[in-house]
VMD Tcl script that draws the C-alpha trace (Angstrom):
set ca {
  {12.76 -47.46 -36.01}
  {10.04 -44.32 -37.02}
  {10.76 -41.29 -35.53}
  {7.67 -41.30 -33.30}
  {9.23 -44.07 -31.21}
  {12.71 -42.51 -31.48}
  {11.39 -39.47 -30.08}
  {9.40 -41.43 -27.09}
  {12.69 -43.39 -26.41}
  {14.77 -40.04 -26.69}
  {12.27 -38.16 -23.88}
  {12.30 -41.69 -22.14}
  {15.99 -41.49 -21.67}
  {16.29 -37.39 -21.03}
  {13.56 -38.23 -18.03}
  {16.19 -40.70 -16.56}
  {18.65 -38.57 -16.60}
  {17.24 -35.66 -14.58}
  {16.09 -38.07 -11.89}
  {20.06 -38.66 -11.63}
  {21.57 -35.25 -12.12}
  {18.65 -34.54 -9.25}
  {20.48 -36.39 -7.09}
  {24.01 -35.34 -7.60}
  {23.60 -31.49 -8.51}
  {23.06 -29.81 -11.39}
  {24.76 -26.57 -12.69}
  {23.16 -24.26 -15.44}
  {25.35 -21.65 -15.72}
  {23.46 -20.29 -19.22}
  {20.69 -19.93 -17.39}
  {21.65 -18.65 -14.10}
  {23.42 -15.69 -16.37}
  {19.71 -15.01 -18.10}
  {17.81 -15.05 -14.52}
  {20.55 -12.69 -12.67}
  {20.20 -9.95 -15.72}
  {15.90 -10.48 -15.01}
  {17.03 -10.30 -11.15}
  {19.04 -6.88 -11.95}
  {16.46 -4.72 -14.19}
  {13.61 -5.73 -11.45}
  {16.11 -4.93 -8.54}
  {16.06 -1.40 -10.44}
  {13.09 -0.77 -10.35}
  {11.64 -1.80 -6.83}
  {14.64 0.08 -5.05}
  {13.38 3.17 -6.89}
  {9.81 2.36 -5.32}
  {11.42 1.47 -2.02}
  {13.50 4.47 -1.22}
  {10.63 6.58 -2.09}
  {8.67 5.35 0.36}
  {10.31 7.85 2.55}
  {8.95 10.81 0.57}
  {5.64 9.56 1.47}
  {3.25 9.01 4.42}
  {2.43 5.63 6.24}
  {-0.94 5.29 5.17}
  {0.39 5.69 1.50}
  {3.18 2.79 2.36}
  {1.00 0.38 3.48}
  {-1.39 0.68 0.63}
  {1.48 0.08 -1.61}
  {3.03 -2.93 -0.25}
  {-0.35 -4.32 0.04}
  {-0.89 -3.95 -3.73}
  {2.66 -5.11 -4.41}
  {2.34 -8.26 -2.15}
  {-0.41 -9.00 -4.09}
  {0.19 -8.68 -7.04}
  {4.03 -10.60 -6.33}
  {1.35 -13.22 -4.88}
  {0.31 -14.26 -8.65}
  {3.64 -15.19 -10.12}
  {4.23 -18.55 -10.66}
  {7.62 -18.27 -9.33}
  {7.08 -16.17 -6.85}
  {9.59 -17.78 -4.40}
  {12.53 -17.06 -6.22}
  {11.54 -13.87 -6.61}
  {13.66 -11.84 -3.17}
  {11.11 -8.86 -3.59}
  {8.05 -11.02 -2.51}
  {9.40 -12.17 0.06}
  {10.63 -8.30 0.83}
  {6.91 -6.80 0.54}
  {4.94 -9.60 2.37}
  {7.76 -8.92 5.26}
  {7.05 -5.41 5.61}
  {3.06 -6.71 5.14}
  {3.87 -8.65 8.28}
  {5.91 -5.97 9.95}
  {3.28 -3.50 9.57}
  {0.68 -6.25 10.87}
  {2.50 -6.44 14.19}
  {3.45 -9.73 13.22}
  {7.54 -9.47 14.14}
  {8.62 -13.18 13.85}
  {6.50 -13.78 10.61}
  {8.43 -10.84 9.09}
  {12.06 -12.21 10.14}
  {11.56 -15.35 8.40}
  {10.17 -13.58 5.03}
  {13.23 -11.62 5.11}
  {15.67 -14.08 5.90}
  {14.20 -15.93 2.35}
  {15.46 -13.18 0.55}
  {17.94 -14.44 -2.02}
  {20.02 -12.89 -4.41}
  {22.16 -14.45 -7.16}
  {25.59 -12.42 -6.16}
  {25.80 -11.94 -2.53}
  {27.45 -8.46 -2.72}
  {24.43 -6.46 -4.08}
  {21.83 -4.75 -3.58}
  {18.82 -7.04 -2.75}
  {21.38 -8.59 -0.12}
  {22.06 -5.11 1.52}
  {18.19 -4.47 1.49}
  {17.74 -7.58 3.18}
  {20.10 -6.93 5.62}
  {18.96 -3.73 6.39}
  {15.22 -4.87 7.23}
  {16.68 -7.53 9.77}
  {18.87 -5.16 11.28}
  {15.89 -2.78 11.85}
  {13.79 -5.04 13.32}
  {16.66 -5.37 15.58}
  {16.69 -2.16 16.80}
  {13.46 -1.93 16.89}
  {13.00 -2.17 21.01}
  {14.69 0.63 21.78}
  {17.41 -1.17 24.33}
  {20.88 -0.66 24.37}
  {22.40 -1.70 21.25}
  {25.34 -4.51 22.19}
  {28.73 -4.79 20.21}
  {27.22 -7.63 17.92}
  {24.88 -5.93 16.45}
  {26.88 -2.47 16.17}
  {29.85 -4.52 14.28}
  {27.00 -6.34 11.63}
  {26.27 -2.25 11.26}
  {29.34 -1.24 10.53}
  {30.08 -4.38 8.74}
  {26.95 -3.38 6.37}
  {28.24 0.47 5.69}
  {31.39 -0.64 4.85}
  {29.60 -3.27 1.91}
  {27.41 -0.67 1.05}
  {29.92 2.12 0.89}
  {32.69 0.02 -1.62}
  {29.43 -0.79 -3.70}
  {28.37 2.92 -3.85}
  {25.25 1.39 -3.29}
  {21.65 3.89 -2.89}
  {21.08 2.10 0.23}
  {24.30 3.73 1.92}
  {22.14 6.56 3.53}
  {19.67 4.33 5.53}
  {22.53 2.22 7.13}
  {24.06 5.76 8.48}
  {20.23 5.94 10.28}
  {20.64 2.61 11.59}
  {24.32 3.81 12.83}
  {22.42 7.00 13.95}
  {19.87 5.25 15.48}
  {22.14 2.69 17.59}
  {24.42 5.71 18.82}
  {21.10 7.09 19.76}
  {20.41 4.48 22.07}
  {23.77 3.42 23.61}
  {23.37 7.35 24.79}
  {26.30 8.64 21.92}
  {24.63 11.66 20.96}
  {27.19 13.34 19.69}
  {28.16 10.29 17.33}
  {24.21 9.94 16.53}
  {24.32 13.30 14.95}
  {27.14 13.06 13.10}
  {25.57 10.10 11.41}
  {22.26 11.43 11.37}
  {23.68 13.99 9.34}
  {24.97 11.68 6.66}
  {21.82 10.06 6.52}
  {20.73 13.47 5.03}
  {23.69 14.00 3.43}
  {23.21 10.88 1.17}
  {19.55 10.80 0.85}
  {19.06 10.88 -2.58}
  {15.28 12.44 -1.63}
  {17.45 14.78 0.77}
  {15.71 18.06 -1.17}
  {12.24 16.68 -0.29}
  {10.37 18.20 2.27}
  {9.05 15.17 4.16}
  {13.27 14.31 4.63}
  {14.09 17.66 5.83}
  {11.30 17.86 8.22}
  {12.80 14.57 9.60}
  {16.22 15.74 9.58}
  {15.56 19.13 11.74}
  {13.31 17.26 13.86}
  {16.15 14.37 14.70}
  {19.11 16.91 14.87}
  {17.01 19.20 17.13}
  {16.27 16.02 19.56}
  {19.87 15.33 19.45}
  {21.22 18.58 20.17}
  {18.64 19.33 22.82}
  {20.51 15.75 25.02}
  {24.02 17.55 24.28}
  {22.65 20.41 25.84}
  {23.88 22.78 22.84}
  {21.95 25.88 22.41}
  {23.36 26.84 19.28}
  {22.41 23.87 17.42}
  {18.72 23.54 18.94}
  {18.03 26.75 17.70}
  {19.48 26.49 14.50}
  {18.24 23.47 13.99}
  {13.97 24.84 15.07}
  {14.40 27.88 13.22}
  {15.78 25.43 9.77}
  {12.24 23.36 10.86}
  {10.03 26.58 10.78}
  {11.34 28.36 8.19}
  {10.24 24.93 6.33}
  {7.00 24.72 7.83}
  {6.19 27.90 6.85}
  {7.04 27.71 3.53}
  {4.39 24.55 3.16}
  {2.10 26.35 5.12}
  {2.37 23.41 7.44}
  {0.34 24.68 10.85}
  {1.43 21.85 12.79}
  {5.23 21.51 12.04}
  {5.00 25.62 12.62}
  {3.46 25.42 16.21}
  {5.79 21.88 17.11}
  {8.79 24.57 16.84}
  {7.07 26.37 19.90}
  {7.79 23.43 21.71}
  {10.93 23.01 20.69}
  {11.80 27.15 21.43}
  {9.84 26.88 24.94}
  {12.31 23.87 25.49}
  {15.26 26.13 24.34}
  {14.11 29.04 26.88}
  {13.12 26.77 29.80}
  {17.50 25.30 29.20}
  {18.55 28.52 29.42}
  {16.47 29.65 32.99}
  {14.71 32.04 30.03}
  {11.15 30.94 32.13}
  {8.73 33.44 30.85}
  {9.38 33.20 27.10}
  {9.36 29.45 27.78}
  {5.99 30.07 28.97}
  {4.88 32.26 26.02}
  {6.17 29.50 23.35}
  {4.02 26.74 25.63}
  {1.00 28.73 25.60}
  {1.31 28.75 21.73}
  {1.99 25.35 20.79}
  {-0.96 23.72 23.93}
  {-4.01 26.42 22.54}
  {-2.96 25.41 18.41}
  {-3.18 21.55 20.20}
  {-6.58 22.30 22.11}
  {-7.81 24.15 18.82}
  {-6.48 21.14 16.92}
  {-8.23 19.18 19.38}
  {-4.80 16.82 19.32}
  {-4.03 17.47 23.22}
  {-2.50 14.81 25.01}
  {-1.00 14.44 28.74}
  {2.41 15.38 27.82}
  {1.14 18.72 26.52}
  {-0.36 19.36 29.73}
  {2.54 17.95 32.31}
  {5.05 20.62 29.33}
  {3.16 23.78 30.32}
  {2.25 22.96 33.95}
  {5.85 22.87 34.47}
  {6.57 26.00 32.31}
  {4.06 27.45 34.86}
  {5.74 25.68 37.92}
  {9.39 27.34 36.92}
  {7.61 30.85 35.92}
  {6.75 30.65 40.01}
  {2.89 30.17 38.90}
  {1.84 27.10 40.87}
  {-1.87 27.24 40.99}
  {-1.99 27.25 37.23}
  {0.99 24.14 37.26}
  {-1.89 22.59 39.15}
  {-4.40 22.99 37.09}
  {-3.30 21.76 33.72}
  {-1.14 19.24 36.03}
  {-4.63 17.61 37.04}
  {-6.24 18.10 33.78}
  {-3.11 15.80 32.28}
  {-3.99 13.64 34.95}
  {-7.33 13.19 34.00}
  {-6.68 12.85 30.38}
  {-4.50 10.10 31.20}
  {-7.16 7.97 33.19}
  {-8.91 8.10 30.21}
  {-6.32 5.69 28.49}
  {-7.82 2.45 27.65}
  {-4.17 0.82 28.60}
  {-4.24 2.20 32.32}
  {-0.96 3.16 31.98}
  {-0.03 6.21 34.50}
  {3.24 8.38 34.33}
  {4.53 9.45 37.59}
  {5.81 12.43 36.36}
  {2.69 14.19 36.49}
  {2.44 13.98 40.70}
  {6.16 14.44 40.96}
  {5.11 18.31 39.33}
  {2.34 18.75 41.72}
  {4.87 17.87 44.45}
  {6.74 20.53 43.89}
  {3.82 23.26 43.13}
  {2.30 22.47 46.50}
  {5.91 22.55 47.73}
  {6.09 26.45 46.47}
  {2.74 27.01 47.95}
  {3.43 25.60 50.98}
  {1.23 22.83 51.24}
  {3.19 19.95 52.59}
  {0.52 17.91 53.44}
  {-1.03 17.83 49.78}
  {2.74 17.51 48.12}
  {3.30 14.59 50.20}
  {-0.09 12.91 49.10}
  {1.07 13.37 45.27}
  {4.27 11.72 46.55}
  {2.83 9.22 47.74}
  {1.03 8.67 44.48}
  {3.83 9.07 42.43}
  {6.10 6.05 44.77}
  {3.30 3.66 44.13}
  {3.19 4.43 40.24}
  {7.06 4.20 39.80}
  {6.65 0.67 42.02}
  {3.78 -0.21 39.58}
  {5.66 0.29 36.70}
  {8.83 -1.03 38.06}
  {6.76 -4.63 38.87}
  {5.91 -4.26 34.67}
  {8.97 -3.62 33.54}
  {10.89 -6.44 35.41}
  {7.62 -8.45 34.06}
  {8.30 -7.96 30.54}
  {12.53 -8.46 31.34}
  {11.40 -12.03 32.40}
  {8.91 -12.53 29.53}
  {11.88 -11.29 27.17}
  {14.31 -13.56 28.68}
  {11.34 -16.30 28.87}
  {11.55 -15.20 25.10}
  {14.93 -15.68 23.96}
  {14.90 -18.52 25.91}
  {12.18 -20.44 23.80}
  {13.97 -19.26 20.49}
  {17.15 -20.45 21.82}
  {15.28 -24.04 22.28}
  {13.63 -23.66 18.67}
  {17.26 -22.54 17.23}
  {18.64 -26.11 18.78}
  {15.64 -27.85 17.37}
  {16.31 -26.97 14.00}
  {19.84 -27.52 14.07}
  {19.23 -30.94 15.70}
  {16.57 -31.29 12.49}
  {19.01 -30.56 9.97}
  {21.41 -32.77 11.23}
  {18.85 -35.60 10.96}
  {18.12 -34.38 7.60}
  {21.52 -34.46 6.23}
  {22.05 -37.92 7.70}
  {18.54 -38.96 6.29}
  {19.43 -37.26 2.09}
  {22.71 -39.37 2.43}
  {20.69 -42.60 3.22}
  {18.22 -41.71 0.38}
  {20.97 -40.98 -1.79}
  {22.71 -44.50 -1.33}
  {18.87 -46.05 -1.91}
  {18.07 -44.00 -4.61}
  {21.20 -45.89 -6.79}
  {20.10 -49.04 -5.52}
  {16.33 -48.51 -6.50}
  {17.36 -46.82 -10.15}
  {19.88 -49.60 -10.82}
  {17.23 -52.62 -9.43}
  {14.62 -50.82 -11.66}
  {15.67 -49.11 -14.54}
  {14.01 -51.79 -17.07}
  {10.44 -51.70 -15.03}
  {10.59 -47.71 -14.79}
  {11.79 -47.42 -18.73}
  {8.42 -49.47 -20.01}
  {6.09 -47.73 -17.48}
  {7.57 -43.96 -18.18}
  {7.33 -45.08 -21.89}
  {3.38 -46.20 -22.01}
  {2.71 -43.18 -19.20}
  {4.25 -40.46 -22.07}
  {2.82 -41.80 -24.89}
  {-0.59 -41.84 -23.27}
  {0.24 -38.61 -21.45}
  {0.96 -36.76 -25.38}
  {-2.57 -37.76 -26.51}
  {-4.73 -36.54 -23.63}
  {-2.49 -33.27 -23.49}
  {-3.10 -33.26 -27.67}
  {-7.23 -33.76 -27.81}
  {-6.90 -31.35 -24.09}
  {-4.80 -28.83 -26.11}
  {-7.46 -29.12 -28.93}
  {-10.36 -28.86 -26.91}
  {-9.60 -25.44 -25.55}
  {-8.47 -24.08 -28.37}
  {-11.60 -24.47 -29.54}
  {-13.44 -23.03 -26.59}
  {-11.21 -20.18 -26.78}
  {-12.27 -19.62 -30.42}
  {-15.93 -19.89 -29.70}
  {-15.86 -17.15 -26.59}
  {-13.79 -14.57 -28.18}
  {-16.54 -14.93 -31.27}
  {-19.05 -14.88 -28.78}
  {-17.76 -12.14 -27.44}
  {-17.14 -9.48 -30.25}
  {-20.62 -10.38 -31.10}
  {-21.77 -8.88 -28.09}
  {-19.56 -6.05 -28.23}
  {-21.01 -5.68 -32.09}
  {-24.58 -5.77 -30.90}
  {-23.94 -2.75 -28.48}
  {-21.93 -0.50 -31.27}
  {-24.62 -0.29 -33.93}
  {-27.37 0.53 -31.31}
  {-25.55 3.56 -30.17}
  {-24.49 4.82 -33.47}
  {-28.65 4.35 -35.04}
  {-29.47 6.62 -31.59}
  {-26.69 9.55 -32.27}
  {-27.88 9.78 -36.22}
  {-31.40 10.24 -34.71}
  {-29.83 12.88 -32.70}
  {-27.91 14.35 -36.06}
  {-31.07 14.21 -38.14}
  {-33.00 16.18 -35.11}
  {-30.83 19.23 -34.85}
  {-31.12 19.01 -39.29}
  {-34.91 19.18 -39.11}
  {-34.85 22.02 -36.75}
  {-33.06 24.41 -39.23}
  {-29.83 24.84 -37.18}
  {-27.21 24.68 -39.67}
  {-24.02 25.65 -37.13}
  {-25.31 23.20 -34.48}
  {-25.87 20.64 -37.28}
  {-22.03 20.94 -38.29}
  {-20.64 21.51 -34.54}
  {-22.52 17.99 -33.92}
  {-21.30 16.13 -36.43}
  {-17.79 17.22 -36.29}
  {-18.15 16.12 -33.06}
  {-19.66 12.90 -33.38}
  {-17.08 11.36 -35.77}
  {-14.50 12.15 -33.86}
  {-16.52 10.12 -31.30}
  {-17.41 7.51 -33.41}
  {-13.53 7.32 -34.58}
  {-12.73 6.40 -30.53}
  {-15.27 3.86 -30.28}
  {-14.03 2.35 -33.81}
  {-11.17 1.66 -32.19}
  {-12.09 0.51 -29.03}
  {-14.57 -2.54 -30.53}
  {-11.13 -3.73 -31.66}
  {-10.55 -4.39 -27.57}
  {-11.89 -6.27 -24.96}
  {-10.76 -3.50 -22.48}
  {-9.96 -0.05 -21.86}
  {-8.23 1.95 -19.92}
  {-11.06 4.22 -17.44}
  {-9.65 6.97 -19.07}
  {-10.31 6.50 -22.50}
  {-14.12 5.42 -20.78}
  {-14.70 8.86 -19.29}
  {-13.42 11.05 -22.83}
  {-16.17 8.88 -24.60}
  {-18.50 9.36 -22.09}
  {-17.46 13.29 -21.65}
  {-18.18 13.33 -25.47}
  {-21.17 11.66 -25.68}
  {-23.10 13.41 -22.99}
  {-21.75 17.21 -24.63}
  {-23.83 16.11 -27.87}
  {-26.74 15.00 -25.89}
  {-26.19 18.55 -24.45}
  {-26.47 20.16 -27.60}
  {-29.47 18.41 -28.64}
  {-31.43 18.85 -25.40}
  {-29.88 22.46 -24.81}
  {-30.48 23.54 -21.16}
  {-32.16 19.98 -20.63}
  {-29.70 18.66 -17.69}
  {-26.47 18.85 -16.14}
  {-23.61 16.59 -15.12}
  {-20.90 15.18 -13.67}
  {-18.40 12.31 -13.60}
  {-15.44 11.95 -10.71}
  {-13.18 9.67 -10.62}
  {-11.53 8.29 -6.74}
  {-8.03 10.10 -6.20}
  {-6.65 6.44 -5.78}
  {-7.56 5.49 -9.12}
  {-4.67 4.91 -11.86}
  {-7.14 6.27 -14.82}
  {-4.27 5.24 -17.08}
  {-3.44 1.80 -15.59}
  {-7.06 0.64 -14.97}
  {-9.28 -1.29 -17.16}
  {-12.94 -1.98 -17.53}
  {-14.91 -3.46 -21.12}
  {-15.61 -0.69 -23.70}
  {-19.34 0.80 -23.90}
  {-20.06 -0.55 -20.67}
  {-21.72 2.82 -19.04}
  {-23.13 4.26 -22.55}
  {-26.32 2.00 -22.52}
  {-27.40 3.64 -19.42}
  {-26.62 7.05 -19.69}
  {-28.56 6.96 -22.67}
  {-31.46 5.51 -21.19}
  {-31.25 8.51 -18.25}
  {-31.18 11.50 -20.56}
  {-33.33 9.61 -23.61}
  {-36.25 8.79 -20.67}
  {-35.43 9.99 -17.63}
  {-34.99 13.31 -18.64}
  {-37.85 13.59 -21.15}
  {-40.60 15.65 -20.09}
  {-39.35 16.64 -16.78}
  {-40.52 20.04 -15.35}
  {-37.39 20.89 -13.69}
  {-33.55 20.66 -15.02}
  {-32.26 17.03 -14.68}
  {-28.62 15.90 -13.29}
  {-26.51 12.67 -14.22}
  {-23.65 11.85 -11.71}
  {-21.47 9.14 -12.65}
  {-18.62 7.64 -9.99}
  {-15.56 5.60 -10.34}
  {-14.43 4.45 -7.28}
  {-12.49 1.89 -5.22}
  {-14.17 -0.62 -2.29}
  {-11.69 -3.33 -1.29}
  {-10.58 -5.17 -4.07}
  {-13.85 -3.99 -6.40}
  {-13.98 -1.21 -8.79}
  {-17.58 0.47 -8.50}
  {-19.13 2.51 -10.73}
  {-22.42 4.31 -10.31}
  {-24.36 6.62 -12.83}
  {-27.19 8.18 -10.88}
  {-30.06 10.53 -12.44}
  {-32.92 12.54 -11.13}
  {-34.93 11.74 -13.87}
  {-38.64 10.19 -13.93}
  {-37.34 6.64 -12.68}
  {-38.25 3.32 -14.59}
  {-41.56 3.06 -16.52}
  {-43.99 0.10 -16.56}
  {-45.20 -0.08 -20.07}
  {-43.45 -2.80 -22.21}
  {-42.99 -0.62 -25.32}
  {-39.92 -0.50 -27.70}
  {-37.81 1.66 -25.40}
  {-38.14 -0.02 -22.54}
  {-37.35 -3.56 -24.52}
  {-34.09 -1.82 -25.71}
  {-33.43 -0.95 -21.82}
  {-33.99 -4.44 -20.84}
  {-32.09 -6.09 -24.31}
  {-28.93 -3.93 -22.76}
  {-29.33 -5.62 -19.93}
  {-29.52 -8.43 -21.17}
  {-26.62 -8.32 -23.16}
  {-24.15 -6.44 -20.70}
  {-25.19 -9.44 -18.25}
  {-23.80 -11.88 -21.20}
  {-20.71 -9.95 -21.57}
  {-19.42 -10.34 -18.09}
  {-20.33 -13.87 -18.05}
  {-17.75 -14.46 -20.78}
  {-15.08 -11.12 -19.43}
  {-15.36 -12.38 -16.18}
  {-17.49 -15.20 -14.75}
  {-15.89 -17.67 -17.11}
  {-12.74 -16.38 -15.88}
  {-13.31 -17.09 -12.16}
  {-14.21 -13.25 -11.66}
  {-17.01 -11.73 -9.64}
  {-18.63 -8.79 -11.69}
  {-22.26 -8.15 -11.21}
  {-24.79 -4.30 -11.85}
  {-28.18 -3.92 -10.27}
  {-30.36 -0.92 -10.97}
  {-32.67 0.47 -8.71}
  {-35.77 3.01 -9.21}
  {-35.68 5.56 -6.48}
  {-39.26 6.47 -6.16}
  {-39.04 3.28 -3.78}
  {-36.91 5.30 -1.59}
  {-38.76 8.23 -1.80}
  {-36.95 9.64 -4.65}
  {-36.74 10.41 -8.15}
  {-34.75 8.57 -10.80}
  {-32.67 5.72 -11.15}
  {-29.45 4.36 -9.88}
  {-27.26 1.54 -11.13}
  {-24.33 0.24 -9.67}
  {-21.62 -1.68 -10.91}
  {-19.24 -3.57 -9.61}
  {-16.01 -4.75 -11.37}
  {-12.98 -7.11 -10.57}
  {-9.73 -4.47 -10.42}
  {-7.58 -5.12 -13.92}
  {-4.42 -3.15 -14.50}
  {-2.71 -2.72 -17.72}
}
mol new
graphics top color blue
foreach p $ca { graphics top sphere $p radius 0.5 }
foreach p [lrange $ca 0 end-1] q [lrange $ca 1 end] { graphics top cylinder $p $q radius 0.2 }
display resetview
């Protein structure tokens, strides 16, 4: 027997035996060693990411899990992977979308249940938990105990938010005392706990805390630990929040007209802010009521009112009327303090009617999951029953037709090796062909810019300056060194795109001294270093601004060039105040259009081949009643 046929017969045999090690289990313990070391370095690195999310604000967060879910969205194996599951989760969370984020959490797998990608997943459901705000039942408060307790024997960096979650439930089953002592080890065991954002959130929480234990001490410890903060970031905001906190600590102690004084301040920094909302009003209406003013109470009492008819949810507060009660009360108009009662009775029965609504559409709710939870078990069940019936036929069918599947798996491989052979050779070859193809392209562009900047060289030479001359060319071989090295590439990071272009446009400088100005930004939310676009892809037509635009202007020209971010595109722009796009078909204008031409090829093989939409257009602006021309181009986003 030839080894070919030994080697079919040998696959023929191994393909056998997986469909019956499928069927009774399989255990790779090799393997499983290799993917829990993977599952541990990337488990370092996301928690890193994860608990300094805290550092930074929402908007921030929910770009980054955006970009992660993304980008965890590519892999292959993407479903054994517990943080993709993790970041399209918090996608959901953040998208309002609570049950969809319970079931991407409860995917979360780890190799070793006693680590840290099982205490992050457990955290996440337990927030979501606790997310309505109700009383927190003995269940739930044991599963956060039983959590600290894992967390604490594992020293793990997650210990800090499960004292919030402790915190948080305290909160809510009316423990304040309790809440604070574990909001304090929250703080304690931050490991951001010298950041600013975290303290802010600390004073703020222990303030709140104190202030329902009715502890003076603390509440003002606490505000003046907040605005010594706030002042040192120069934080305007967090500075005049700490008015309303004092005001409240003033108002506890019957200490009305410095409560007053510390309302004034923190409503006028809201109403210069323009940030004022109703409970700003109803705050210093009532500092006003218990200073004995009640026409001013009144006043800002009605204006709340009718800054809270403006609320597109038509939600009213009784609170509001039950102040104005008791300022018409002081003045010693009954029949108006009755009306506002009157108004405040039906609000509290309006709200009363929604609230026992949304008890019944809760219960309505638990109800329906309880019926789904049934259904499933009542499906798995019928599953299990159903894999041991398939198990019993599957012996029966491989026994009955082990000869018939042995010469049909044989003939399938043997034909399935050559098509994946001639396949295998036919792309190689294709491959071949387009990266040729490609550094051709790339070669025409080099050669045209270097002929244009020895034109340059041999200018400045003719014209007798001798320290320019030098100063050039020093300058231009350390330019032509970078693009040397970039040909080698097929892209670059932006960076290394704006240095050649910063370099490139100084010589221009210094051959058309006092000629034109410029200026290149780059989007804060660019990664400079982590983004990449092709090499020499904005050169062509920044030479083609100063070269034509800029010749013969009467006034000084400008060349703005933009790198910026719109949706999932990278756009760039180079835009020039120069004399616009000619009409006659002489040499320059072929080389403008040959650029064209071949920076149109190049992104049918970088991208378009690829499945990639990349795409420039350039525009004269004497159509739009301007000067110059603008191109814009617009890129797929690739990261290093």
């Amino acid at each position: 027997m030839n080894s070919s046929v030994r080697n079919v017969f040998v696959i023929f045999f191994l393909v056998l035996g997986m469909l019956f090690i499928s069927s009774c289990g399989n255990n790779e313990n090799s393997l499983a060693k290799e993917e829990n070391k993977a599952a541990i370095s990337i488990q370092k690195d996301y928690l890193t990411l994860i608990i300094s999310f805290d550092t930074l604000s929402s908007v921030k967060v929910r770009t980054i899990i955006r970009r992660e879910d993304s980008l965890l969205s590519l892999q292959a194996n993407r479903e054994a992977n517990p943080y993709y599951h993790y970041f399209k989760g918090r996608k959901y969370n953040s998208e309002k979308k609570r049950d969809s984020a319970i079931l991407e959490f409860e995917k979360i797998k780890s190799k070793n249940p006693l680590d840290e990608i099982e205490l992050l997943k457990e955290y996440q459901l337990l927030d979501l938990a606790l997310g309505n705000g109700s009383m927190v039942e003995s269940v739930l408060m044991k599963r956060i105990f039983t959590a600290i307790e894992t967390s604490e024997r594992l020293k793990s960096r997650l210990t800090y938010r499960f004292y919030d979650l402790l915190a948080r439930a305290y909160y809510q089953n009316h423990n304040d005392k309790k809440s604070l002592a574990y909001a304090a080890l929250y703080f304690e065991n931050h490991p951001f706990n010298q950041h600013a954002v975290i303290k802010q959130r600390y004073f703020d929480i222990s303030f709140l805390l104190a202030t329902r234990l009715g502890d003076f001490k603390k509440m003002g410890y606490y505000n003046s630990q907040a605005r010594i903060l706030a002042r040192k970031l120069n934080d305007s905001l967090a500075i005049a929040r700490t008015y309303d906190n004092e005001a409240q600590i003033y108002s506890a102690q019957n200490l009305h007209a410095k409560a007053l004084i510390c309302s004034k301040i923190y409503f006028n920094y809201l109403k210069k802010t323009n940030n004022l909302n109703d409970v700003a009003y109803n705050n210093l209406a009532t500092a006003f009521n218990l200073n004995k003013q009640p026409d001013s109470a009144i006043r800002y009492y009605k204006e709340g009112i009718a800054l809270e008819d403006k609320d597109p949810s038509g939600k009213q507060k009784k609170v509001h009327f039950m102040g104005l009660v008791d300022s018409y009360k002081m003045k010693g108009d009954y029949v108006k303090a009755l009306e506002a009662q009157a108004v405040a009775h039906a609000i509290e029965l309006r709200n009363f009617k929604a609230i026992e609504a949304d008890k019944v559409a809760e219960m309505n709710e638990k109800y329906e999951a309880e019926k789904k939870d049934q259904n499933i078990e009542q499906l798995k069940s019928r599953n299990q029953l159903n894999e041991t019936v398939i198990k019993q036929q599957r012996w029966t069918i491989f026994l009955s037709f082990l000869v018939f599947l042995g010469v049909i798996s044989l003939f399938y491989i043997i034909y399935r090796q050559q098509r994946l052979r001639a396949r295998n050779s036919l792309l190689k070859s294709e491959n071949q062909q387009l990266n040729m193809e490609q550094k051709l392209l790339q070669a025409q562009l080099n050669p045209h810019f270097i002929f244009n900047a020895i034109a340059n060289l041999q200018g400045l030479i003719a014209s007798g300056h001798t320290s320019e001359s030098v100063r050039y060319l020093k300058s231009f071989s350390g330019l032509l060194r970078g693009i040397l090295e970039q040909n080698r590439k097929d892209f670059i990071e932006i960076e290394e795109e704006v240095t050649s272009l910063n370099n490139y446009i100084q010589l221009q400088q210094m051959r058309y001294a006092g000629a034109f100005d410029y200026k290149i930004t780059v989007d804060s939310e660019l990664d400079v270093n982590e983004m990449l676009i092709p090499p020499m892809l904005i050169q062509p037509f920044v030479e083609n601004a100063i070269e034509h635009g800029f010749r013969n202007l009467s006034y000084k020209g400008f060349l703005r060039i933009d790198f910026k971010i719109d949706g999932d595109c990278l756009i760039i722009e180079v835009d020039d105040n120069g004399s616009g796009l000619t009409k006659k078909a002489d040499d320059k204008q072929k080389k403008q259009s040959l650029a064209q031409i071949i920076l149109k090829e190049r992104f049918d093989l970088l991208f378009t081949s690829r499945g990639l939409k990349a795409k420039f257009n350039v525009t004269d602006k004497k159509g739009l009643n301007g000067s110059g021309v603008l191109v814009d181009i617009a890129l797929p986003i690739i990261n290093d």
